[in-house]
C-alpha positions in Angstrom: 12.7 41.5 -40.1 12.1 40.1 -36.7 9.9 41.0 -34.0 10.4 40.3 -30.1 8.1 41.2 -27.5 8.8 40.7 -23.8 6.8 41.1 -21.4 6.9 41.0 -17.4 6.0 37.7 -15.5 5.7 37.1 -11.9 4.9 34.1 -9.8 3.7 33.7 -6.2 4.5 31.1 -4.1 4.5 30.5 0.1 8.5 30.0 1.7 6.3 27.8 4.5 5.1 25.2 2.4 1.7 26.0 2.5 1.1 26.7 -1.1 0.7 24.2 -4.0 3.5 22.5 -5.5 3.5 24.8 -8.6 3.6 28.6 -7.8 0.6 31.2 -9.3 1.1 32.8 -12.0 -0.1 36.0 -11.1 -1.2 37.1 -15.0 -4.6 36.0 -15.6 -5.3 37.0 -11.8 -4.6 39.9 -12.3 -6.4 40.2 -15.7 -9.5 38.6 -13.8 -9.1 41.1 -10.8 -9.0 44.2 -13.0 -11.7 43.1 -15.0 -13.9 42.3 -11.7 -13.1 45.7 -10.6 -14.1 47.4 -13.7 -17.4 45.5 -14.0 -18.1 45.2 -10.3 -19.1 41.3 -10.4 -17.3 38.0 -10.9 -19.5 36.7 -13.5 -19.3 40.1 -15.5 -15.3 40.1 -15.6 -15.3 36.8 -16.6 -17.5 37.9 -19.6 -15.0 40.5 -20.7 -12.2 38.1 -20.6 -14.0 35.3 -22.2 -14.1 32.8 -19.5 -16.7 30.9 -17.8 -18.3 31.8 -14.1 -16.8 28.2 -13.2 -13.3 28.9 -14.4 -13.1 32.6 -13.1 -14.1 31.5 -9.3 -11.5 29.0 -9.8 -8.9 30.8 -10.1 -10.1 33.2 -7.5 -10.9 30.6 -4.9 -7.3 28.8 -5.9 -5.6 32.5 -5.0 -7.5 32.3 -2.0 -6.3 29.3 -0.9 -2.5 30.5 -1.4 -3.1 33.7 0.7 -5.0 32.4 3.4 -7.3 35.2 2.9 -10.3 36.4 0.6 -9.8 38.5 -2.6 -13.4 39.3 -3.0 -15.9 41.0 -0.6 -19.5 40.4 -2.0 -22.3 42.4 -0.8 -26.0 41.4 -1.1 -27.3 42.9 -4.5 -24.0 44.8 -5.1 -21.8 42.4 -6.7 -18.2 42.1 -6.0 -15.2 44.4 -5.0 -11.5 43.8 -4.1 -10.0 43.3 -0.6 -7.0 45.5 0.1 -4.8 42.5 -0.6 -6.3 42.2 -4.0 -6.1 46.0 -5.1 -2.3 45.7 -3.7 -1.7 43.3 -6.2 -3.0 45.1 -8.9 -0.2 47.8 -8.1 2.4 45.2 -7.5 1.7 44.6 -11.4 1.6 48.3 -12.9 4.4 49.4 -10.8 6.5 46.2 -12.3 5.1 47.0 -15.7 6.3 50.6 -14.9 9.7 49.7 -13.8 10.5 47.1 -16.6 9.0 47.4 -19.7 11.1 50.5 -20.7 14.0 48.3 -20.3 12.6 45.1 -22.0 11.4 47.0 -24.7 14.7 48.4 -25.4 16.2 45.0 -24.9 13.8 43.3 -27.8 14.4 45.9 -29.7 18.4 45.0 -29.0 18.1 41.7 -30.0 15.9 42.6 -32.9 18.7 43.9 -34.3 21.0 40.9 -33.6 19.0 38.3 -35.4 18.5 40.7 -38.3 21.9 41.4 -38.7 22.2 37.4 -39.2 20.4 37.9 -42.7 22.0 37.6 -46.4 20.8 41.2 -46.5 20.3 42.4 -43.4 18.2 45.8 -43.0 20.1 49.1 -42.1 18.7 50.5 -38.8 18.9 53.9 -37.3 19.7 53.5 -33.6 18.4 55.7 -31.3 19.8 56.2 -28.1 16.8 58.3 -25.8 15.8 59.0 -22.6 12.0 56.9 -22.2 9.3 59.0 -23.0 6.2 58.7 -24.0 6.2 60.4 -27.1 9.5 58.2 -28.0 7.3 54.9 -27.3 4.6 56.4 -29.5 7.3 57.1 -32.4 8.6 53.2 -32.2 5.1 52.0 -32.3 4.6 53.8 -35.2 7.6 52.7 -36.6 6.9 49.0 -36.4 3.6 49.5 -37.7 5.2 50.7 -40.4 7.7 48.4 -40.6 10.7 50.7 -40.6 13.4 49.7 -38.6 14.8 51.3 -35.8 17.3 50.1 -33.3 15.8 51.6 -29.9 18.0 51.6 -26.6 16.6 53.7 -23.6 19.7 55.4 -21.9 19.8 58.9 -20.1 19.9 62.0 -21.5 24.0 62.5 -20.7 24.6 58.9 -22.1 22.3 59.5 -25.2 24.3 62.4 -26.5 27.3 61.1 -25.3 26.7 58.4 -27.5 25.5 59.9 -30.8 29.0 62.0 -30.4 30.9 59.0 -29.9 29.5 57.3 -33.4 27.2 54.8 -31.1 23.7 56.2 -32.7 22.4 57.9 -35.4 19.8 59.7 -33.4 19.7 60.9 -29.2 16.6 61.9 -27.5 17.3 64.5 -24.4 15.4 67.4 -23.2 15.4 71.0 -22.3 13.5 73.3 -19.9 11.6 76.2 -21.4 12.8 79.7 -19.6 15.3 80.4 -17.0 16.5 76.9 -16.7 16.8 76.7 -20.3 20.8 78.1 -20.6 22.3 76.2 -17.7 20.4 72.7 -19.0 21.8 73.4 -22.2 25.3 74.1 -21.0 25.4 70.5 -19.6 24.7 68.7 -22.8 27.5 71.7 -24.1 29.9 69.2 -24.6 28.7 66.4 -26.7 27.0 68.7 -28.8 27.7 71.0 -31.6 26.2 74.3 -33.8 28.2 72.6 -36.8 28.3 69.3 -36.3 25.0 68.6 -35.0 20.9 69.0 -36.1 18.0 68.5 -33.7 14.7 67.5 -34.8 11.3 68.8 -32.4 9.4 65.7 -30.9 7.4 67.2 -28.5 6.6 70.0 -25.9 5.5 68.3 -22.6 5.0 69.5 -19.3 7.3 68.7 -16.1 5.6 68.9 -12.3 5.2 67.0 -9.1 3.4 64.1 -8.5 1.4 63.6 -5.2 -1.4 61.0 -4.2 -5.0 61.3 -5.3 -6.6 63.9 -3.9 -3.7 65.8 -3.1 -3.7 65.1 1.5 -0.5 66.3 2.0 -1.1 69.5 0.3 2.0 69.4 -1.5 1.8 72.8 -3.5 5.3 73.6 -5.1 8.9 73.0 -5.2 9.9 74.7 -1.5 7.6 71.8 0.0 10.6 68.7 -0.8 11.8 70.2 2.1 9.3 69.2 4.7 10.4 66.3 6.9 7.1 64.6 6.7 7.4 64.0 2.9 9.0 61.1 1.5 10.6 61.9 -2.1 11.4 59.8 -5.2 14.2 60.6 -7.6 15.0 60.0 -10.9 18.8 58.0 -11.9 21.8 60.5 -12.0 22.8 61.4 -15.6 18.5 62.0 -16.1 17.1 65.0 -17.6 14.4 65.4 -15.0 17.1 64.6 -11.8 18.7 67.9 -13.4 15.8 69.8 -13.7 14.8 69.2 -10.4 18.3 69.8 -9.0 18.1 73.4 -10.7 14.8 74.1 -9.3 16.0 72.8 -5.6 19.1 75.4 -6.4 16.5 78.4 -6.8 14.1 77.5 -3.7 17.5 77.4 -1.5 17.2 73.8 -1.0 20.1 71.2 -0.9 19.9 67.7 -2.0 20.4 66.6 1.9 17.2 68.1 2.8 14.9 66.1 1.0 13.9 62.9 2.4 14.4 60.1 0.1 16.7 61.9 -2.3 18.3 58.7 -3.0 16.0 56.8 -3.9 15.4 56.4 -7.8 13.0 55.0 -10.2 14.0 54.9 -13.7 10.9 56.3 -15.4 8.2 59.0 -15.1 5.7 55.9 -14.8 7.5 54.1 -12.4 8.2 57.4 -10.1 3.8 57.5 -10.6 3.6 54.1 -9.5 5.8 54.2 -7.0 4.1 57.4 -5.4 0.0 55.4 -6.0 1.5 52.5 -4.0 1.9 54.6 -1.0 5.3 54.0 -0.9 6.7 57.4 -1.3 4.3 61.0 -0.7 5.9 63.2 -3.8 8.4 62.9 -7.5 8.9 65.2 -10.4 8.1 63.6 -14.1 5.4 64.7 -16.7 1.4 64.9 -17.0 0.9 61.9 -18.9 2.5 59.6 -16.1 0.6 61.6 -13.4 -2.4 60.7 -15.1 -2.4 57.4 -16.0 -2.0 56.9 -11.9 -4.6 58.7 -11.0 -2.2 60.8 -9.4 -2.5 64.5 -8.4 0.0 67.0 -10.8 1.1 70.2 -10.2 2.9 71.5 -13.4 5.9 73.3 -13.2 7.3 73.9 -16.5 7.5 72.8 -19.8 10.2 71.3 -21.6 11.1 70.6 -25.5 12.0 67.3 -26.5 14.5 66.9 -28.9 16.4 64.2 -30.7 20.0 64.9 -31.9 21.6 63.6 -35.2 24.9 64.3 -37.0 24.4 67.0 -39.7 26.3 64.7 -42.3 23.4 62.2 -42.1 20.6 64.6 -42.6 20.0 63.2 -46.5 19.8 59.9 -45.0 16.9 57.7 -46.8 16.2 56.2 -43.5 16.8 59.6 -41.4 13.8 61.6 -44.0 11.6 58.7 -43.6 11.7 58.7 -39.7 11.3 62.2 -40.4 8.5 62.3 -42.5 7.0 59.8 -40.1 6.8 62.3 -37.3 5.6 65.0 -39.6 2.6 63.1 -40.1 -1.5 64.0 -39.4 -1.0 60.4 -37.3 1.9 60.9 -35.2 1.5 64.6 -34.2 -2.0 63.3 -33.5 -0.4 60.6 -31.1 1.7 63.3 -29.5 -0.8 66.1 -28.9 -3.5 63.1 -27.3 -0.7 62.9 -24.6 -1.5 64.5 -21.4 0.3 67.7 -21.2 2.1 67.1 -24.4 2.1 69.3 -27.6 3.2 68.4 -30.6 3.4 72.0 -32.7 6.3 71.6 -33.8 7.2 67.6 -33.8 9.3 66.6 -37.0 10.8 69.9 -37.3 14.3 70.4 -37.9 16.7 72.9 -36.1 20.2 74.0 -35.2 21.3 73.1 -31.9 22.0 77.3 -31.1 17.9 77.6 -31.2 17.8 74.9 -27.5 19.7 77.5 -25.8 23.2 75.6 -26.6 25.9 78.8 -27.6 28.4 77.1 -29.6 
């Protein structure tokens, strides 16, 4: 089998002609920043990343000299910490990380399953169609380590069953709020899936709330407060589970769509929504604990929501389908799962009819 990994890669340049011939590449300056901000001193960071002091003010007086200003503030006795300019590239790099690697990691695992199919005997994949997740990410990590192939294409929750009812996937990861949202949730995904037709398999309980800066300064308590004018909102794509869960919890506060500032615009993951918000450009977004907390973000939980992924009744005796299976019944996965920020994993790996998600037919 093959194995791609792609990864995110920026350059910086000047449009004035000020900057070297060849434009930065912002990776190991950013590795070097982090690890200066971590340790608190050039000399320290350059330690952890196995460079010398030489090398490491290199490349920090070479950014220097790109910018036109410093990236360092020493202070007599106290080492070194980042300018604003530094820090803000630091974000420029997790909130590209957040926005992309969903995508390239469902598009290496694409093309994974190109080049295999190329072999005398190419491997049989399940495909699974899901909404990201972290729980999902921690399944296909699991996976590979395991070296059991799976064809893995991040899609909405709408286009993921759509697709396993339409013979595109073998398996379609979507997700359903806990209590009164849980029937009208349910009736939306009505009709791709059936009782008959269809199993669901438990990957995870998480937990849904707003996100708002560190600290929490605009006081930004519950759902009623994506009304104020003076907070700027970001959404998730149409066709997401969490754009309807927040559309049904705007429906019981009174609110309309039209009321929330920055109701258009979309980011299209729980870790780009957190990024987005620890950048400063947007005050307030919906999208589970884990991505809260890995931004050192404030969360106010809402609700919890069960994870499921869908697969055709007919392929339940599957080889492939019990492995995966028995995968996520594992001491090791569950243990993944539950070490998740505001994620439980009870029940992860077991199977159910689609009637017990609040579906009626």
């Amino acid at each position: 089998m093959f194995r791609i990994r792609i990864t995110p890669r920026w350059e910086l340049g000047r449009r004035d002609g000020a900057a070297p011939e060849a434009p930065a590449d912002t990776t190991a300056l950013i590795a070097l920043l982090g690890a200066i901000a971590e340790t608190g001193a050039i000399a320290e960071g350059a330690r952890v990343l196995g460079l010398s002091y030489r090398n490491a003010w290199g490349q920090i007086k070479a950014a220097e000299g790109l910018f036109g200003q410093p990236l360092l503030v020493a202070g007599r006795g106290r080492g070194s910490t980042l300018t604003p300019l530094a820090e803000k590239l630091i974000w420029a790099d997790k909130r590209i990380a957040a926005r992309l690697s969903p995508l390239l990691q469902s598009l290496a695992s694409e093309l994974e399953g190109e080049l295999d199919r190329t072999l005398p005997v190419p491997p049989r994949a399940l495909r699974l169609h899901a909404s990201h997740g972290f729980a999902v990410a921690a399944l296909l990590e699991q996976l590979q380590a395991a070296d059991q192939p799976l064809e893995l294409r991040y899609r909405n929750s709408f286009e993921s069953v759509a697709s396993l009812a339409h013979g595109e996937c073998e398996l379609a990861g979507f997700h359903v709020p806990i209590g009164e949202f849980e029937a009208p949730a349910a009736e939306r995904y009505r009709p791709w899936l059936r009782n008959v037709k269809h199993r669901l398999v438990h990957l995870a309980v998480r937990t849904q709330g707003l996100f708002a800066a560190p600290g929490n300064p605009r006081r930004v308590a519950g759902i009623e407060d994506l009304k104020r004018p003076d907070l700027r909102f970001v959404n998730r794509p149409a066709g997401s589970g969490t754009r309807l869960l927040t559309e049904l919890l705007l429906a019981r506060h009174g609110i309309v769509p039209a009321q929330v500032s920055g109701w258009d615009n979309a980011e299209f993951t729980h870790a780009a929504v957190a990024a987005f918000i620890a950048s400063g450009m947007a005050d307030v977004g919906v999208g589970v604990q884990t991505a809260a907390q890995r931004f050192g973000l404030t969360f106010v939980p809402l609700l919890r929501e069960r994870y499921f992924l869908a697969f055709n009744a007919a392929d339940e005796g599957r080889p492939d389908l019990q492995a995966l299976l028995a995968l996520m019944r594992s001491p090791a996965y569950r243990a993944a799962v539950a070490a998740l920020p505001g994620y439980e994993a009870a029940r992860t790996g077991e199977v159910c009819g689609v009637r017990e998600a609040g579906f009626t037919s």
